[in-house]
N, C-alpha and C positions, 0 to 999 in steps of 0.2 A: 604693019599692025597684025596679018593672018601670023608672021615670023613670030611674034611676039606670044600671042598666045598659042600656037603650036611649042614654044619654049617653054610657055608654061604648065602646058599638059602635061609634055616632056618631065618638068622639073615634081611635076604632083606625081606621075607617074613611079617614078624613084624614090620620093622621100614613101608614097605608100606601098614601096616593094620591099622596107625592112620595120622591122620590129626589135624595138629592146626587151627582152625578159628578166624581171628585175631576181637576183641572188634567193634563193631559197622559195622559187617557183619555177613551175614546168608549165606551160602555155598545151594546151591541147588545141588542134590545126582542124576544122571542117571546114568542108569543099560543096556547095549545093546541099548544106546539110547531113552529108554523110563524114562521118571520119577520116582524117586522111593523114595525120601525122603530128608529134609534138614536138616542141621547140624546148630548147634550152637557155640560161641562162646565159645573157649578152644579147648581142647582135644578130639576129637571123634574116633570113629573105625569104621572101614568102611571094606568092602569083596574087598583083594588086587585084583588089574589090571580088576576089573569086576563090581563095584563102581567107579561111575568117576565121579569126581568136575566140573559140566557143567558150571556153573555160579556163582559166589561172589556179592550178591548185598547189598549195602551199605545203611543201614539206617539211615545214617546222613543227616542233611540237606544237602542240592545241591544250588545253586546260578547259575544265568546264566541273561547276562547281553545283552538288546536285544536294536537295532532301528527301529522305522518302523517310516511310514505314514500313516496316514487318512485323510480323505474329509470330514469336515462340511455341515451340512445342506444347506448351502448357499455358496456351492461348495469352501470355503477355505483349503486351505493344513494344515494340523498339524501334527508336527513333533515330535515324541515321543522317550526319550530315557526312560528305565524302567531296572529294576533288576529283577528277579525274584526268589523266596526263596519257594523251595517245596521239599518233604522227601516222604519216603515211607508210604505206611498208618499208620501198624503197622508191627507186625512182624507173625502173621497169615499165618497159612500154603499158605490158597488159595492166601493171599495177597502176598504172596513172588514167588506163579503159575503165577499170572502174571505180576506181573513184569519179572520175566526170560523169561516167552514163550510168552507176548503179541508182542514185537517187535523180529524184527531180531538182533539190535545191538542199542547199545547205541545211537547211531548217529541217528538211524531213529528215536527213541524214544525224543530226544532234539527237533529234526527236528519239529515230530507230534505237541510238547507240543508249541514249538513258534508260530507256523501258527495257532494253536487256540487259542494262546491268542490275539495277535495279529488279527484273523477275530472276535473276542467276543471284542477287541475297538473298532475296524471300526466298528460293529456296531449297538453300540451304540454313538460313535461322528455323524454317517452319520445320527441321529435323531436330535442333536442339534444343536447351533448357534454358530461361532466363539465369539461371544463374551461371553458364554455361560461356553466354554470348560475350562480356569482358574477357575472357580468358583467349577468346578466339579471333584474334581481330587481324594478326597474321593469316590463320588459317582462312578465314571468309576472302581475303584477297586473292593467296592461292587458288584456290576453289573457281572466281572468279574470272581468273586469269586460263586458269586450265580449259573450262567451260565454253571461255567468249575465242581464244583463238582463231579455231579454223573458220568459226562465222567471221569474225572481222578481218580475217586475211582474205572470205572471199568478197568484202568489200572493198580490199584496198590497203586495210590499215593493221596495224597491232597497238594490243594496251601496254604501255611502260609505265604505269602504276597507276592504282587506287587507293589515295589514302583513306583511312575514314577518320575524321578527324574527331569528331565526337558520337556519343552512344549513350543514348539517352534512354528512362523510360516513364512510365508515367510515374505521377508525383506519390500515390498511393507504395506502389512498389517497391522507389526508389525511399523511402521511409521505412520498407519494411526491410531493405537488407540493409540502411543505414543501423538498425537494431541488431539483425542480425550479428553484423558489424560489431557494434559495441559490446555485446553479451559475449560474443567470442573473446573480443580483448579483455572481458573480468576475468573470464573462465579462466583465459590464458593468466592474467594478472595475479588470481590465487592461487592458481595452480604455484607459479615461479614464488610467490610469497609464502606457502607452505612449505615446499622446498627448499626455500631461504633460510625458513623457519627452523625445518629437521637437522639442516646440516649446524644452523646454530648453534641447537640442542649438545646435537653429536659432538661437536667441537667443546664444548663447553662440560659434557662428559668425560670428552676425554682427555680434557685438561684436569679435570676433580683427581680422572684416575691416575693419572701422571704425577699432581702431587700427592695424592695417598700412599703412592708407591715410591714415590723419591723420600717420603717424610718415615715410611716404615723403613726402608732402606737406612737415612737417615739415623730412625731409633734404633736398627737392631746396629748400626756399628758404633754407636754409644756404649748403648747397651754392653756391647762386646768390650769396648775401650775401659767403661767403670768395671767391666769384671777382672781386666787385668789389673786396673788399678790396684782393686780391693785385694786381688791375688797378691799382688806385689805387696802389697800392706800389711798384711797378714804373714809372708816370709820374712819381710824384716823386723813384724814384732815376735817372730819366732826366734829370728837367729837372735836377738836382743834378749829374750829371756832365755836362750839355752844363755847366752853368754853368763848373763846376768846369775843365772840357776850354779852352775857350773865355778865363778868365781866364790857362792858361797857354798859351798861345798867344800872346796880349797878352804877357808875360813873356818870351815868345821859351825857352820849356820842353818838352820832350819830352811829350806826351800820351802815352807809353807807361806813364809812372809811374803813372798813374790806374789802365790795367791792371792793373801790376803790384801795386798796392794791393789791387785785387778781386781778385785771383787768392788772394794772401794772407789778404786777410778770408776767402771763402770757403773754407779749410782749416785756417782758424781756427773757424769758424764749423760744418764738420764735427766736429772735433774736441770741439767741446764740448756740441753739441744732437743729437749723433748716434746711434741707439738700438743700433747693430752694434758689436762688439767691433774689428773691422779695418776700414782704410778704405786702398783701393786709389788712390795717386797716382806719377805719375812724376815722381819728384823730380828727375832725370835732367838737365842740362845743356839736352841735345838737345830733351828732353821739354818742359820749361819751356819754351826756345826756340819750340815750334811752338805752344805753347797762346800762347806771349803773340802769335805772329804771328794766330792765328784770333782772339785776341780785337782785334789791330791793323785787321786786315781786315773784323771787323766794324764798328769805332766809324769807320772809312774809308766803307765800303758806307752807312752809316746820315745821317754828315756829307753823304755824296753826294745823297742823298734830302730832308735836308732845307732844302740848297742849291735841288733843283728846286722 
């Protein structure tokens, strides 16, 4: 019987001289209440009932999900909701000293790390401008980050990030750059619609002038084309009356008849292509007489010329 449980003190003895530490913690070891060593992850041995597991601290990341407020530069509320994502430093003896013995318990530890992240925004938002604070939401984490390091390395730990996931402000405010907002986008709206407008214009200008300038282009080589015509029209009603002139000559005939021919055609030739109602001629004896002299003294003047 004494065998028996001397076997089984034995056997309590042993199973209480090891400990498992479960993956992604470190065991911290006191001895009579003082510090004496941490275990690792697995299987360890430890001195039964005089080794004691004071603390299991966990090197995984942690999450903690926070709101507060802050006051702008220009005394506005801003309202922040943020995650926070931070681990132990590393797994270093002195770094795992304090984490167990810098707080009394977890809670005050959580407690600590809100309130200074939380007084490291407020302040730096109570440097800037509500209109300021959207534009800054990288910057505020930096800031943050830079600020809280060497405090939470000498508790132990480091931040690997702060999201802030929204940013709020009061309902009055966030109305008033909702306006903001919209009046900027008319601005911008007319602005691009006047501009729309000018190049319109411009375009549409300079299509007028494009075809004023292709339709004058257009006229002057008409223009040009009926001059030659009439030129050319006018050589071969010449070469036709030298001819014409010239065979009655040879006839031994008055070259006045040719005149008197075109004088006729031509009020012939008012009279029927003419676009006026009256047509002003001196039918006159006299009249007749001086017209067929000028047109005598022309085809005289002309003969002369092409005699020289």
């Amino acid at each position: 019987m004494v065998l028996l449980i001397v076997l089984g003190v034995l056997l309590l003895l042993i199973l209480a001289s090891f400990v498992a530490v479960q993956e992604g913690t470190i065991a911290v070891v006191t001895m009579f209440g003082k510090y004496r060593r941490i275990l690792f992850p697995g299987l360890n041995f430890r001195i039964p009932f005089l080794e004691v597991i004071f603390n299991k601290v966990s090197i995984q990341n942690r999450a903690i999900e926070m709101e507060f407020q802050a006051i702008t530069q220009d005394q506005a509320n801003v309202y922040f909701k943020a995650m926070l994502v931070y681990a132990v430093l590393d797994s270093q003896e002195e770094t795992i000293k304090n984490v167990a013995f810098k707080f009394m318990d977890k809670t005050s530890f959580s407690q600590a790390l809100i309130r200074t992240i939380e007084g490291s925004v407020r302040g730096f938002v109570a440097t800037k401008k509500q209109a300021e604070i959207l534009l800054l939401r990288r910057e505020i984490v930096d800031d943050v980050k830079e600020s809280l390091d060497h405090t939470l390395e000498s508790w132990g730990f480091h931040l690997i990030d702060l999201q802030l996931n929204d940013i709020t402000f009061d309902a009055e405010i966030t109305a008033s750059m909702a306006k903001v907002v919209a009046s900027n986008n008319l601005k911008a709206a007319a602005e691009n619609e006047g501009q729309a407008l000018l190049i319109t214009k411009t375009k549409a200008a300079e299509a007028d002038g494009n075809a004023i300038k292709i339709a004058a282009e257009a006229e002057k080589e008409a223009s040009q084309l009926r001059g030659q015509g009439i030129a050319l029209f006018r050589e071969e009603v010449a070469k036709g009356m030298t001819e014409a002139a010239d065979k009655m000559r040879e006839a031994d005939l008055d070259t006045s008849l040719i005149l008197f021919s075109m004088w006729t055609e031509s009020v012939k030739e008012f009279a029927e292509k003419g676009t006026g109602n009256v047509i002003f001629l001196d039918g006159s004896i006299e009249g007749m007489d001086k017209s067929m002299k000028q047109l005598m003294a022309n085809d005289i003047l002309k003969n002369n010329n092409v005699k020289k």
